[in-house]
C-alpha positions in Angstrom: 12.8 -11.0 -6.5 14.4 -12.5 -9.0 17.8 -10.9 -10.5 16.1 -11.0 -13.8 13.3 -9.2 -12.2 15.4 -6.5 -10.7 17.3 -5.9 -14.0 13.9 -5.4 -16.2 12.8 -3.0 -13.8 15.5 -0.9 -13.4 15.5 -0.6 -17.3 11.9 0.4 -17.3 10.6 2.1 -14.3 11.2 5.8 -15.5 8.9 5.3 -18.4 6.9 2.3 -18.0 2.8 3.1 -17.7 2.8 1.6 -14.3 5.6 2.6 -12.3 5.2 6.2 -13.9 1.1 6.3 -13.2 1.9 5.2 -9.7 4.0 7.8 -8.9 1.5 9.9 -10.0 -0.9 8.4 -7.9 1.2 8.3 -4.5 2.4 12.0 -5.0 -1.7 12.9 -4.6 -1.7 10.3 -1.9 0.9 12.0 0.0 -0.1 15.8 -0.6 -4.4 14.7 0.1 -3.8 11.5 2.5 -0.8 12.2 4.4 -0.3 15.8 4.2 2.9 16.3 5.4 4.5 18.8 7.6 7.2 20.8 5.8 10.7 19.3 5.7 9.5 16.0 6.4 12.0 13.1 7.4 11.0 10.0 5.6 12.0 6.1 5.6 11.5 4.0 2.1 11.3 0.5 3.1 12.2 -1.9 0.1 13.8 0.8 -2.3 14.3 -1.5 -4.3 16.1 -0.3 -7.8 15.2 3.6 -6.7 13.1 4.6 -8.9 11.0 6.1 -6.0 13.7 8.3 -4.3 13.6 11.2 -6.5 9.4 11.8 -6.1 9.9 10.7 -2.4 12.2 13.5 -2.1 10.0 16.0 -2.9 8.6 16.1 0.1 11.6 15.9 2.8 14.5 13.9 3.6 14.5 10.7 2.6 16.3 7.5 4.2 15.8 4.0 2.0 16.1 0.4 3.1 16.7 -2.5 0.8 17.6 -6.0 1.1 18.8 -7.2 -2.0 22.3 -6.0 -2.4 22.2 -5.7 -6.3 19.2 -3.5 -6.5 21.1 -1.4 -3.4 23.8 -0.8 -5.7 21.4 0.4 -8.7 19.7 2.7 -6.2 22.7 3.9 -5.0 24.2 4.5 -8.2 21.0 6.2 -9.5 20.2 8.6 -6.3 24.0 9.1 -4.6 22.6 8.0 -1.4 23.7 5.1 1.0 21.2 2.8 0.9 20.9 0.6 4.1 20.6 -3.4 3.9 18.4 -5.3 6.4 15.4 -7.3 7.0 12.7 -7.6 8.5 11.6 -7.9 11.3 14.8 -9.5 12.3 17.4 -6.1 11.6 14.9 -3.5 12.6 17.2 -2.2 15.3 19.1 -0.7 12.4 16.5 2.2 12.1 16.3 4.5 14.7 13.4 4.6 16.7 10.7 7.7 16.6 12.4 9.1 13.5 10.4 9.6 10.4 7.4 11.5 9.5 6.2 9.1 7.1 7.2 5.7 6.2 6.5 4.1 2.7 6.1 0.6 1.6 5.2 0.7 -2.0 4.6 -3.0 -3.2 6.7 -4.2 -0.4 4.8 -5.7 2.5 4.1 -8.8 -0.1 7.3 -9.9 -0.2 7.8 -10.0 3.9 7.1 -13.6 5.5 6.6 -11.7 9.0 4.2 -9.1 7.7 2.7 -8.4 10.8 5.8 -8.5 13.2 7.8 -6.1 10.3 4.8 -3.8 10.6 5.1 -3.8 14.2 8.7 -2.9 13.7 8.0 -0.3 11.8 5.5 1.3 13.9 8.1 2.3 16.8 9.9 4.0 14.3 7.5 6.7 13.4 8.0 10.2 15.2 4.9 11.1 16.9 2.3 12.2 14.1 4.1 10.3 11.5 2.2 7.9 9.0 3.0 4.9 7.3 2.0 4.9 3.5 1.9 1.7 2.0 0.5 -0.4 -1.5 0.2 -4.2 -2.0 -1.5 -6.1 -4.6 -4.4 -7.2 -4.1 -6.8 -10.4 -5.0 -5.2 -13.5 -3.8 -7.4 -15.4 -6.6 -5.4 -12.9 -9.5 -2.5 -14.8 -8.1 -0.4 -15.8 -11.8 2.9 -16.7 -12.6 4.3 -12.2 -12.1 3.8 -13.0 -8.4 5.2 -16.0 -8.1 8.8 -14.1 -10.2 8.6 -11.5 -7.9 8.6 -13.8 -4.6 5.3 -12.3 -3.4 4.2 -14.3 -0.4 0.7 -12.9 -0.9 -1.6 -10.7 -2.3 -4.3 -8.9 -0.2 -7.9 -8.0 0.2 -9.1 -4.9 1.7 -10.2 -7.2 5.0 -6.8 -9.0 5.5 -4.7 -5.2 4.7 -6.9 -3.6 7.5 -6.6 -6.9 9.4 -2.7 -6.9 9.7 -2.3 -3.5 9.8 -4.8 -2.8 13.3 -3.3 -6.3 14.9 0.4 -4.1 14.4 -1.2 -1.5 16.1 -2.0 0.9 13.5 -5.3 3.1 13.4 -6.1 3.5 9.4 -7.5 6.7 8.0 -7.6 5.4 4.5 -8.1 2.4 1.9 -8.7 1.5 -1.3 -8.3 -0.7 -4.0 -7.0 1.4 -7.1 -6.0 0.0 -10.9 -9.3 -0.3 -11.0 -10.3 0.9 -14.5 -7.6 -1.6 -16.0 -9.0 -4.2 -13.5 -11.0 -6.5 -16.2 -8.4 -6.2 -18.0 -5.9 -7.3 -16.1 -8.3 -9.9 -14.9 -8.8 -11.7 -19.0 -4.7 -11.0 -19.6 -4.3 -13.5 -16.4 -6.8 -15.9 -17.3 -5.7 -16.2 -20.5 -2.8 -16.7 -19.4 -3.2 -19.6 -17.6 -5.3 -21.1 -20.2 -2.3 -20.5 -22.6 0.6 -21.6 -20.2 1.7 -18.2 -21.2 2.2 -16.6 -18.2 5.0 -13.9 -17.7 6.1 -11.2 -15.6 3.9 -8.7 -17.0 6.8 -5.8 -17.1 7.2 -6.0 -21.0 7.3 -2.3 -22.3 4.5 -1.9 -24.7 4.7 0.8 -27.9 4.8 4.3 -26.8 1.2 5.1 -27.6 -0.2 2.1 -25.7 2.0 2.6 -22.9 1.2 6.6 -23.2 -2.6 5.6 -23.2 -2.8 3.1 -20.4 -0.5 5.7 -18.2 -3.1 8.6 -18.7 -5.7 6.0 -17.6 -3.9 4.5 -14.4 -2.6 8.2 -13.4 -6.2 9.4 -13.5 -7.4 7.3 -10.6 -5.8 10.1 -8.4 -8.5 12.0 -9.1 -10.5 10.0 -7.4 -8.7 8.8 -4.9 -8.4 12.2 -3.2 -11.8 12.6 -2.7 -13.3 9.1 -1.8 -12.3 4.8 -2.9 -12.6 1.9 -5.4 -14.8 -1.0 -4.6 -12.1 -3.5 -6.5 -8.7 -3.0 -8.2 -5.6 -5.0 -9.0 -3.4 -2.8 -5.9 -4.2 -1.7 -2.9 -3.3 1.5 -0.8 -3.5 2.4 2.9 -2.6 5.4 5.4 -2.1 4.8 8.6 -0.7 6.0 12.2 -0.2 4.3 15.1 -2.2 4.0 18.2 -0.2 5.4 20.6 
């Protein structure tokens, strides 16, 4: 991402609807999906700023990976943990190999040119039983100007997620799209958009009571989620293990 990028998000992501809704949203994930075992060892790939490490922590201990070296140093600085550096696939021999419990990926795998090797990285680093949790967004044609700020390589449908994810070797047990009651809105705010030239990053902090509504409506999702999945959305989510 951009450095501009970083530096919005790390001035937003405790309170903004989205990061905060998601949060909401992977904690059910990982207690309904996942379920893991007590004590759990777990890998965060693409930390980025950290706003992730304190709800990953939760449930185990947690080890983060992330490239950039300015949004190491916010997580670092946020969460007192050494953050490792790396890419991949190319530096996967920095993670130890049959290790974690569960990996996550949240809104990472987009931003990997290799998608498919990284996975297949990633998947010799799983202990056996462990899971790989992982979100992307989703609809290549809501592709706008916020991807292109955030060096996305892609965006994904629910054919081309499962597709990647069995060629790496992985055996899925869940997917859905999700932000799906925001979808059509999401879907004018972009085409307006471009009809406007007006296209932006789409990480501006709205009024407290906007961004207070919109979170209750993102977080409730989860509710759903635990029990079945969303025909459409503006984000994906998968569970997975690997086929050993």
């Amino acid at each position: 991402m951009e450095r501009a990028a970083y530096d919005r998000m790390a001035e937003i992501d405790g309170a903004h609807w989205w990061f905060s809704a998601r949060r909401d949203i992977i904690i059910d994930l990982i207690r309904k999906r996942v379920k893991l075992k007590p004590a759990a060892k777990i890998l965060e790939v693409g930390c980025g700023t950290g706003s992730n490490i304190a709800m990953l922590q939760q449930f185990g201990t947690l080890d983060a990976l992330e490239p950039d070296e300015g949004a190491r140093d916010l997580a670092s600085a946020r969460s007192g943990l050494e953050i490792k550096g790396g890419f991949l696939p190319q530096d996967g021999g920095n993670i130890p190999d049959a290790a974690y419990d569960m990996i996550v990926l949240l809104d990472v795998l987009e931003h990997i040119p290799q998608d498919g090797p990284a996975l297949k990285v990633l998947r010799e680093k799983l202990a056996p039983g462990g899971k790989m949790l992982l979100t992307v967004p989703a609809m290549p044609w809501l592709w706008s100007a916020h991807d292109a700020v955030h060096h996305h390589q892609r965006r994904y449908t629910r054919a081309a997620l499962r597709q990647v994810m069995e060629e790496a070797g992985f055996r899925i047990s869940f997917i859905s799209y999700f932000n799906t009651f925001l979808f059509p809105a999401v879907v004018a705010a972009r085409a307006l958009g471009k009809l406007t030239g007006r296209e932006g990053g789409d990480d501006a902090m709205p009024g407290t009571l906007v961004n207070n509504v919109l979170k209750r409506l993102f977080s409730s999702e989860r509710h759903w989620l635990a029990r079945g999945s969303f025909p459409a959305g503006v984000s994906l989510a998968c569970v997975a293990e690997p086929i050993r």
